[in-house]
N, C-alpha and C positions, 0 to 999 in steps of 0.2 A: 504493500500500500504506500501510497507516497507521501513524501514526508514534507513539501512546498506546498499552499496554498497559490492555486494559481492568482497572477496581476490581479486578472479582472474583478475577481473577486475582491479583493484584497482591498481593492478599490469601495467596492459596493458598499465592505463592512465601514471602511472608514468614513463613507460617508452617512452613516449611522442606518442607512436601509434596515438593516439587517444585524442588531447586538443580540436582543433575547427573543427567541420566539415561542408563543405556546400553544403545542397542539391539545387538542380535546374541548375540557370545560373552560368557557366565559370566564375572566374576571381575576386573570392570575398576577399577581404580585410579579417587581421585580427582582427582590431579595431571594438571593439564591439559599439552596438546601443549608443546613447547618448540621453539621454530624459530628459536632460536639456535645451530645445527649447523656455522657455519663458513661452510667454502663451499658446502657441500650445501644444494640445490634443494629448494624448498618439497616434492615428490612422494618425492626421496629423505628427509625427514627425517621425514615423515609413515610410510612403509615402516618407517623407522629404530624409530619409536613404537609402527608395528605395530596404530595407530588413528587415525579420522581422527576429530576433534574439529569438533562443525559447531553453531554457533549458531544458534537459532530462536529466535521471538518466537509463543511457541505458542496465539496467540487471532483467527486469522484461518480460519476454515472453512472449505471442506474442504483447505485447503493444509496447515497445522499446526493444531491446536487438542490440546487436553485429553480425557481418556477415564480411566472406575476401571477397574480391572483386575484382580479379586481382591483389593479393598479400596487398592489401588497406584494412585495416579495417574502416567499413560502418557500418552506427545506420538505421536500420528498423523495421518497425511493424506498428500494428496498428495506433498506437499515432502518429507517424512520417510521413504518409500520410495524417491522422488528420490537423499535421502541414504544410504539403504542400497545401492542400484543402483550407487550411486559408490567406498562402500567394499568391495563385492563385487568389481567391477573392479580396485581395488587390493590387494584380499586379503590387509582389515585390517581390525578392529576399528572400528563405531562409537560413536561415543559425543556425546551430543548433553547441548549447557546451553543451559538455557530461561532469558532474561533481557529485558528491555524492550525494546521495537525501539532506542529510542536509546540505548540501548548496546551493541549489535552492533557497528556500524562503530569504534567504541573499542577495543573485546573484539579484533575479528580486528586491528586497525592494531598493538597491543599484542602479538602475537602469543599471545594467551590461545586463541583459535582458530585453524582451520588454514580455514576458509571461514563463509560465511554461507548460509543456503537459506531461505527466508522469507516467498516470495513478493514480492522488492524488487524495484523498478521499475529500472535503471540508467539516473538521469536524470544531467544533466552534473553537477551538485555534487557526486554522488556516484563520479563516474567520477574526480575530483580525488582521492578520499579512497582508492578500491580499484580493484583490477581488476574485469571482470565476464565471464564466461562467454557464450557466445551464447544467445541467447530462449531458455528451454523451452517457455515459456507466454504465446500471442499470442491475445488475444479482443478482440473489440467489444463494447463495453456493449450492451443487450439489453433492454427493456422485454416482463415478460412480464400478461396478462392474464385474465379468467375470461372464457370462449368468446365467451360472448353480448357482448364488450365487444369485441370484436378490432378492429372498424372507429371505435371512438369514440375511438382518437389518432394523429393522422396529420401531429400538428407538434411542436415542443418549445411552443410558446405554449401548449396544449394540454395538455402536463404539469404544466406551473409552476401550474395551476388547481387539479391533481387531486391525492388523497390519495395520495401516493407511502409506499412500503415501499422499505427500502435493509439490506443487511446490516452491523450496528453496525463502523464503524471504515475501511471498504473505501474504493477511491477512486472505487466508484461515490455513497457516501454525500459524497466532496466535491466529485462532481458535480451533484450534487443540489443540495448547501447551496452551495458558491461559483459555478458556473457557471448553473445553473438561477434560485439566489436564493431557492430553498424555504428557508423555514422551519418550517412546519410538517410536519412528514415523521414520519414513525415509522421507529427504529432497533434493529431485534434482531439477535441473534448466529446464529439459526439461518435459514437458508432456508423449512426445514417451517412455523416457526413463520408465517413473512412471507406465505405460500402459504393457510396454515389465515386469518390474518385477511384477506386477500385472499376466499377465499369466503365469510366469514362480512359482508361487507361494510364491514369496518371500515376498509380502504382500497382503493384504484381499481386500483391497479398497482404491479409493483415493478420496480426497474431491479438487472441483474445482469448478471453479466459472460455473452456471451453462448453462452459454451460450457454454462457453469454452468445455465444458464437452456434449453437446449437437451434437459438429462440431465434437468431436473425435469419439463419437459413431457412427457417421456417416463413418470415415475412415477407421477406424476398427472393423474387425469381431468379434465375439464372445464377447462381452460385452457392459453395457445396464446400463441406467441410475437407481439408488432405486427411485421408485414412492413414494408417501405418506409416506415421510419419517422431519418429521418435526425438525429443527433446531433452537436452541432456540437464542434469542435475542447476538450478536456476533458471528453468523455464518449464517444469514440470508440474510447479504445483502450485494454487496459492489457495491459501489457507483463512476463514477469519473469526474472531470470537469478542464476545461482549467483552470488555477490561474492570473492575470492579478494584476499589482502594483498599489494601491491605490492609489487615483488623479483625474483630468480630463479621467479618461476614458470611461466616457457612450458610446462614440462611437463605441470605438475597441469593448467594450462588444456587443453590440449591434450585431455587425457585425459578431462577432464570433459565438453569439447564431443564427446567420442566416443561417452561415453554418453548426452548430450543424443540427439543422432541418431540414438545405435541404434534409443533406446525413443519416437524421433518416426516414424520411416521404417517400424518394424515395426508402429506403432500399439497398442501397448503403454502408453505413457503416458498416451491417449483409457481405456485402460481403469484406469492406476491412477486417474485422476480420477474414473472414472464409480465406482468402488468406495469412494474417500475420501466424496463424494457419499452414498452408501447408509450408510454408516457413521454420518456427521451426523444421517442421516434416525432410524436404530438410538436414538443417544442421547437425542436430544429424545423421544422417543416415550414 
């Protein structure tokens, strides 16, 4: 997952569009969580608030990103329903602050949040800093192509040639540039967009995570995932889970990993995805 909040963005927040947003009920306060309760448990002190306060880094597509809404700019996607499925369980108020990724893990260690949702990887440096939730979201990177090209990559030596597309900021774009060694590559924030210059010839192929890349083959004609195409160790997987502040919280884990599971086992989740996905497709257009 990446770790720069893109410009544009950057911009948005500074110009105050977009500090706290909150999704669900009417009427929420600015005052963030306080998980300074004593000896009360990250879950009881969150009940106690009566909202769960969840950090995003809202420029990674279709997990969080940006949307107007009645002239309102609004954080949805995947992640973000994630996060509502979490406070619905708990039967409480959410409320979401959009801040740069690198300062998430500050925000929630600080106890300014009560969790992080963001599409983060739990690699070990980070598993020092918080706790983390089990996977919600496990895919293989994925090179997808236009029809007539399916059989023309069937190595990585083969890629590193070709005009690659990657979605701006993903850690398939740092597979690309550090594992790969591409430098030439084209970087945009939407999929549609990567897909549209893919048939119009401007590049060979794009590498996406390969769920993601499964839901657009499906929306779009003329192009088709490379089969048997093997990727070596940093471009094989990416991984992500809720981050939770180290402390009393077996509970809230507990809880969270219940909802992970509901909305994995019932396949409810394949369809918040496939929806945050259409949504992306909605805005760029």
């Amino acid at each position: 997952r990446r770790r720069k909040m893109k410009a544009g963005l950057k911009k948005l927040l500074a110009l105050g569009l977009v500090a706290v947003l909150a999704v669900g009920l009417v009427g929420c306060g600015n005052k963030s969580s306080d998980n300074s309760g004593g000896n009360q448990t990250a879950l009881e002190q969150i009940k106690k608030n009566k909202k769960l306060v969840v950090a995003t880094s809202p420029d990674y597509p279709p997990f969080e990103f940006m949307v107007s809404e009645n002239g309102k700019s609004k954080i949805v996607g995947a992640d973000i329903d994630l996060a509502q499925k979490i406070a619905d369980k708990l039967g409480v108020e959410l409320e979401l602050k959009a801040m740069d990724f690198d300062a998430l893990v500050p925000a929630l260690q600080a106890g300014k949040v009560d969790m992080v949702i963001t599409g983060m990887t739990p690699n070990e440096k980070r598993k020092k800093a918080v706790d983390f939730s089990d996977i919600y979201f496990k895919g293989e990177n994925a090179v997808i192509v236009n029809a007539k090209d399916a059989g023309k990559f069937t190595s990585e030596d083969q890629l590193k040639k070709a005009k690659l597309g990657v979605q701006k900021g993903s850690t398939q774009e740092t597979y690309v540039k550090d594992n790969l060694k591409v430098t030439n590559y084209k970087a945009l924030v939407a999929v549609p967009d990567l897909i549209a210059d893919m048939k119009n010839g401007n590049i060979d192929a794009v590498v996406l995570n390969s769920k993601v890349a499964g839901i657009n083959v499906t929306k779009y004609d003329g192009i088709k995932v490379v089969e048997n195409l093997k990727l070596t160790s940093g471009g094989d997987e990416e991984a992500m889970a809720v981050a939770i502040k180290k402390g009393d919280n077996a509970d809230l884990i507990k809880l969270t990993n219940e909802v992970i599971k509901g909305l994995q086992d019932s396949g409810e989740y394949d369809k918040i995805l496939a929806n945050a996905v259409d949504l992306v497709s909605k805005e760029t257009k």
